[in-house]
N, C-alpha and C positions, 0 to 999 in steps of 0.2 A: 884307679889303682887296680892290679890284676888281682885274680883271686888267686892266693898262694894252695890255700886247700883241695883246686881243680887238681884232678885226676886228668894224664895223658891220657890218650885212647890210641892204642896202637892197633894203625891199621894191618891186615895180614897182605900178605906179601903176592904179587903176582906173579905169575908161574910162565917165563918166558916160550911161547912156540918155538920150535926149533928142527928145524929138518934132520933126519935122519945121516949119521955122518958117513960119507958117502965112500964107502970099504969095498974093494974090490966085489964082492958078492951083492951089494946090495948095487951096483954097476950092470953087474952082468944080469940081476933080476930087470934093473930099468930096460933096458938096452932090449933084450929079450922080449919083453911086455910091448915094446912099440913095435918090433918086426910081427909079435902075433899080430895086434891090432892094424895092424896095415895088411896081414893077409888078409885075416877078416873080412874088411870091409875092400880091400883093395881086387883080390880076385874074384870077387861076384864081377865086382864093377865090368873088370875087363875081359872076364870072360862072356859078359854079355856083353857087353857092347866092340869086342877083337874080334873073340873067337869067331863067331857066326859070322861077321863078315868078313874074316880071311876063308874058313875053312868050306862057306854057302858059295855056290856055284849057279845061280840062276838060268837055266834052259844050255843046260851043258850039254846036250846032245845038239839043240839049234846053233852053240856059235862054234861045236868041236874044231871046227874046217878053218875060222876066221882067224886072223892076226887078231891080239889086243888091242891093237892102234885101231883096229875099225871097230871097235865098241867105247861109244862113248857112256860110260856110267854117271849118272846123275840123280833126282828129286824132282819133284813134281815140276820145278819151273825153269828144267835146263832146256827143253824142248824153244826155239825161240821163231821160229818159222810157223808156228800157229798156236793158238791158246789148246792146251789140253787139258781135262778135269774128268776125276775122277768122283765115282757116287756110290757109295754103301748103300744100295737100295734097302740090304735085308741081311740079317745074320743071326742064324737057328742056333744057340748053343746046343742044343737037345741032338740037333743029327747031323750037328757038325759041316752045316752047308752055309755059304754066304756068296750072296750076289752083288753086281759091280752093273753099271752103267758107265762107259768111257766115250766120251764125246772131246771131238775136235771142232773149233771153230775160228772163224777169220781172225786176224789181228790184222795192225798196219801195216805190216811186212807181205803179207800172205800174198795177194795179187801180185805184187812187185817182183818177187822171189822165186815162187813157186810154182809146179805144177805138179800136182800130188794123186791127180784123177786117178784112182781105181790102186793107189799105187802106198795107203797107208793102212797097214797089218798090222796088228795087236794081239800078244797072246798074255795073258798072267799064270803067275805061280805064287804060294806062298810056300816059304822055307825055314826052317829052323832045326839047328844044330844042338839047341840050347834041349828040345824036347826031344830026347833020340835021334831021327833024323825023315819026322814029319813031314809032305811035305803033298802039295796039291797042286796042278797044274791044270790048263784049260786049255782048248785046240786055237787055233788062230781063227779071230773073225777080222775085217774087212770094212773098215768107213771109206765110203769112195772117194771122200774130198773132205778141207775143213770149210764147213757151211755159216751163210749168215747167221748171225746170233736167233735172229727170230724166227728163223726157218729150221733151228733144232729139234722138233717134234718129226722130221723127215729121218728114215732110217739110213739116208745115205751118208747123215752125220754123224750116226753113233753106234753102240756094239754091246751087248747084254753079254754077262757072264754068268756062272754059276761056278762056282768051287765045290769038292767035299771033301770026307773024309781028315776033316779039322779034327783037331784035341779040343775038348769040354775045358775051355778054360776059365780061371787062372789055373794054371798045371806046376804039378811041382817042378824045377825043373832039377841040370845033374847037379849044381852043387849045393850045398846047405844055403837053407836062406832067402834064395832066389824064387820067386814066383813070378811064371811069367801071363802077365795079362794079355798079353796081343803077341799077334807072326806077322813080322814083315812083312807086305806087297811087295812083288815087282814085277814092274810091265815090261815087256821085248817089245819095244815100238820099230816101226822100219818103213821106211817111203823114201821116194825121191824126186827129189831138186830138181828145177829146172834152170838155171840163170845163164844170160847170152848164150842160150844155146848147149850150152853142157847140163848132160844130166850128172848129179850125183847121188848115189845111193846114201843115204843117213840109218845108223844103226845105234838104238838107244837102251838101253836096262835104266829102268828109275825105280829106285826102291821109295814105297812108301811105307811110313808110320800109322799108328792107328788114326794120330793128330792130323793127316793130311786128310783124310776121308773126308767129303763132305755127307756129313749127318741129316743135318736141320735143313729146310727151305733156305735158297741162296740162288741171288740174283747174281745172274754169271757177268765177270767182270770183260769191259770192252773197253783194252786201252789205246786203238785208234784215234789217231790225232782228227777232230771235225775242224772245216773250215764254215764260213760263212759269208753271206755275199747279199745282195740287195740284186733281183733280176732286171732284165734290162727294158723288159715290156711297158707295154703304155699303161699296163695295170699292173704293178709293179707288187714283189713279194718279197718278205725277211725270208731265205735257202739256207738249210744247210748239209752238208756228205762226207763220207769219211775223206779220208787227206788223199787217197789213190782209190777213189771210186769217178766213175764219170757223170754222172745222173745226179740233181740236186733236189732234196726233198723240199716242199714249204712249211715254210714255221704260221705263217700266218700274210693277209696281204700288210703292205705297207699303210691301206687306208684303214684299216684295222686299228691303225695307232697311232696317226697323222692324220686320219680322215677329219672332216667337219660334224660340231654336232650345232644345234641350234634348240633354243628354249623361248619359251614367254610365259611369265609369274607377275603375280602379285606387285610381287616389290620393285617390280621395273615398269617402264612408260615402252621399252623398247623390245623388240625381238632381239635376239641374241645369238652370238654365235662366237667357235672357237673352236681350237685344232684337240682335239681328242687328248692330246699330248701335253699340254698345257693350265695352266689353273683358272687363268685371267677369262673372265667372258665380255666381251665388245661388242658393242653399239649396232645394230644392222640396220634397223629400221625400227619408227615410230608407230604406237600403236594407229594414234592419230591420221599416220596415213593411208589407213586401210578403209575400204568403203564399208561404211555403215556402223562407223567408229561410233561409240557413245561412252561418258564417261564413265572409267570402274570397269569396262567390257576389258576381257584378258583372252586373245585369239587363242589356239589350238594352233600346233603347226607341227609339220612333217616336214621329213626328206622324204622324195619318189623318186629314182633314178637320180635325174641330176637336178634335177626340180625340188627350189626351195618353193616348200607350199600354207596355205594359213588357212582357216578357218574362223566363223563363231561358232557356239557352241549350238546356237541351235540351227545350224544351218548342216546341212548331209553333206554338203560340195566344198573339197580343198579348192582353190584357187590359187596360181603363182603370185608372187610376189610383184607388188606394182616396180617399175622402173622411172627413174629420172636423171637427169645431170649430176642432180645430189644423191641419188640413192642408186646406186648402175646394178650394185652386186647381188644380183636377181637368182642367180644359179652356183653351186656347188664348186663348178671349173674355175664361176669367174674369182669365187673365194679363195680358192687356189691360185689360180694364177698372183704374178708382181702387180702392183702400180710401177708406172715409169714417165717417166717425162727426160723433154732435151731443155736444159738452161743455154747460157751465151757461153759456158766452154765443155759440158760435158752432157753424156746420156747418162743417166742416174736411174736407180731400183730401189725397192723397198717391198717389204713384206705387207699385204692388207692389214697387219697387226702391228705396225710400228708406225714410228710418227714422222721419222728422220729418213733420208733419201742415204743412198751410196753412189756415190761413183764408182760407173762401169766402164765407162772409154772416155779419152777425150777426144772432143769433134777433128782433131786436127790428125787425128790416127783414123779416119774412115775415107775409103779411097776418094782421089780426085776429088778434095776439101779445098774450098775457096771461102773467104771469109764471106759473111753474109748469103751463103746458101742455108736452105730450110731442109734439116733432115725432119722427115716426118716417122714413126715407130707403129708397129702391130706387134700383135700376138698372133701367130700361123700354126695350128698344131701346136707343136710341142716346142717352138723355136718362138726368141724374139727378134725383130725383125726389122731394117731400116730403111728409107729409099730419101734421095732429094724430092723435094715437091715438082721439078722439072723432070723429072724421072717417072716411068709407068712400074717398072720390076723392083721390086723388095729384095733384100739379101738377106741370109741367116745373120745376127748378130752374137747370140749365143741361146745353146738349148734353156730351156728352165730347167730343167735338172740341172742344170752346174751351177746355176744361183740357187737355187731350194731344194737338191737331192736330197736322197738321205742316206747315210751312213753305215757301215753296221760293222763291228769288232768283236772279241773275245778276251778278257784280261784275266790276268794270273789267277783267278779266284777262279773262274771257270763262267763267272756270268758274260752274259750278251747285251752289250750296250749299244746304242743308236745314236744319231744324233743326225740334224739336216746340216749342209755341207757349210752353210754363212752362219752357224751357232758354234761355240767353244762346248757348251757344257753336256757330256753326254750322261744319257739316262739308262736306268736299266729296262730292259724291252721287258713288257707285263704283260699276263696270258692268264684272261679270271682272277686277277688280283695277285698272281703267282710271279715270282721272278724266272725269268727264262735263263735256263743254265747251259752249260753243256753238254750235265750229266742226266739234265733232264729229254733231252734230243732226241730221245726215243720213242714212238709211238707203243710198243709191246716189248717192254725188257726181257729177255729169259730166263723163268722161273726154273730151278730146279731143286728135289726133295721131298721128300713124303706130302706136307701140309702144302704142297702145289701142285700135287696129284702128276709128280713124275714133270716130265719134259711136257 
């Protein structure tokens, strides 16, 4: 049952917002209020960022004579015939002086394209309109060429400046508001071209930003395409050289990473051996076969050149490894080298680390084949090699490098992979445990910036 006694409790009322009713006057205040506030903030804006580049002129006395078609204006990375970089060595607010370092150097264009000997000028200016009409300028100096990246400590590469007579900034500048922290760079670059035989003259103005300066220590960028190769020597090396250079450097030899190692431990009866490149360790020979074997005795063994060698412990003298019918692989080459044999239709190969044979030819593809002739096979150098038994002269059958080369590539990620030419799966090439990159191809990167003590 309700209680008829309760007292209502009347809430008080809330007091709707409501926009101002919008009367011709209170129109023309809105209306008015947006044009100020867009002068406001609008003409700082474009007077800094218009005005001074309509109304700056950069080395107006140097292009007086020129058409505008032969100035091409640009930023640090319109220049496309050689890498160019700029260096804020130093900058005195106090007396108003600030120094540049301009260096030019190769890219992959540069050989191909160019020839710039004695023929690329550089003058700077800083300008601005915003501070009355400051402005500093510097004489033309002279790089003879754009030089290899790690030959830029040579003064034929690069060009010191000094500026003065700056403004102590930030400076007021002329319109309310405005404070300006930095003055434009701009460089007057100029050289010329060489290609099939025409020369042509290039004429550049590149304004920089404070943002462009290099401040801090910076490893200069080299975006040269490298190739890679495997030489062709009988001591073969991972190469590699920019995309339009002729000369190939070494990364490392081949046996470096494919070479043989060999062991003997504890936990085996046998010597060991296996390709550098690999995990598996394989069977070479018993301890037991060595003179003066006793049980529990664990040799010492070396490589010496191409000499697989052993020892005991208490003996000063390595000794080679004993040879038999069952045990041949006495030496380094011969670990290298294939097994082969001829069955009733084919000549077959295989790796000393595998178990299964391949077919390499059928007998009935080797010249002037008659059923029941006896090809007999060698190893000769670097070839294998076939003859009849009625026969005195052997013939190449195929190099070993085309059964067991090795490989070498670079994939999109920028790594260096290998792999030997009868394997699918490739690996990445290791240097001290490191992966071999592209980016890493460099013996001495170019340092440049204060904490690298300059070029």
């Amino acid at each position: 049952m309700k209680d008829k006694n309760k007292k209502k409790v009347k809430l008080p009322n809330k007091k709707k917002i409501g926009l101002p009713k919008l009367t011709p006057l209170n129109l023309i205040i809105l209306i008015g209020g947006i044009i100020l506030l867009f002068f406001i903030i609008a003409i700082p804006v474009v007077y800094v960022k218009e005005y001074n580049s309509t109304k700056v002129t950069p080395f107006e006395s140097d292009i007086k004579d020129l058409s505008s078609k032969d100035i091409i204006r640009g930023n640090k990375n319109s220049i496309e015939d050689f890498n160019f970089v700029l260096w804020c060595k130093n900058y005195n607010n106090e007396t108003g002086s600030i120094s540049f370092r301009m260096i030019a150097y190769e890219n992959e264009d540069t050989r191909s394209k160019i020839n710039v000997a004695n023929k690329i000028s550089v003058k700077l200016g800083m300008y601005s309109n915003w501070i009355k009409t400051e402005k500093s300028t510097s004489s033309y100096s002279r790089m003879i060429a754009p030089g290899p990246k790690a030959a830029l400590n040579s003064s034929r590469y690069y060009a010191d400046y000094t500026l003065s007579g700056l403004p102590t900034l930030p400076k007021k500048g002329g319109v309310p508001f405005v404070k300006i922290k930095s003055i434009p760079l701009y460089a007057y670059v100029t050289y010329t071209t060489t290609i099939n035989g025409t020369e042509t003259t290039k004429r550049y103005i590149l304004k920089y930003e404070y943002k462009d300066y290099i401040i801090e220590s910076k490893v200069l960028d080299d975006n040269r395409n490298k190739e890679v190769q495997v030489s062709t020597s009988s001591s073969p090396y991972f190469q590699w050289k920019y995309e339009k250079d002729t000369s190939w450097t070494n990364i490392c030899a081949v046996d470096d990473v494919t070479g043989i190692e060999i062991r003997a431990w504890a936990d085996a009866d046998h010597i060991q051996w296996k390709r550098k490149c690999d995990n598996d360790w394989i069977n070479l020979i018993p301890y037991s076969k060595l003179n003066g074997y006793e049980i529990g005795k664990i040799p010492q063994v070396r490589i010496s050149s191409n000499s697989i060698q052993w020892r005991w412990e208490d003996s000063e003298e390595y000794k080679s490894l004993p040879t038999s019918s069952e045990y041949p692989n006495s030496t380094v080459t011969l670990l290298k080298q294939p097994d082969y044999r001829v069955t009733d239709t084919h000549i077959q190969w295989k790796r000393k680390n595998q178990t299964e044979y391949i077919n390499l030819k059928p007998l009935t593809e080797l010249d002037n084949y008659a059923e029941g002739k006896k090809v007999l096979l060698r190893i000769s150098g670097s070839n294998l090699e076939w003859r009849y038994d009625n026969e005195s002269t052997y013939k190449v059958l195929t190099s070993i490098n085309s059964l067991m080369g090795v490989e070498i590539k670079k994939d999109s990620s920028g790594d260096i992979l290998f792999k030997c030419v009868d394997e699918t799966e490739w690996k990445n090439l290791m240097l001290k445990g490191q992966k071999v990159t592209t980016s890493s191809l460099e013996s001495s990167p170019a340092v440049i910036g204060p904490t690298a003590g300059g070029i």
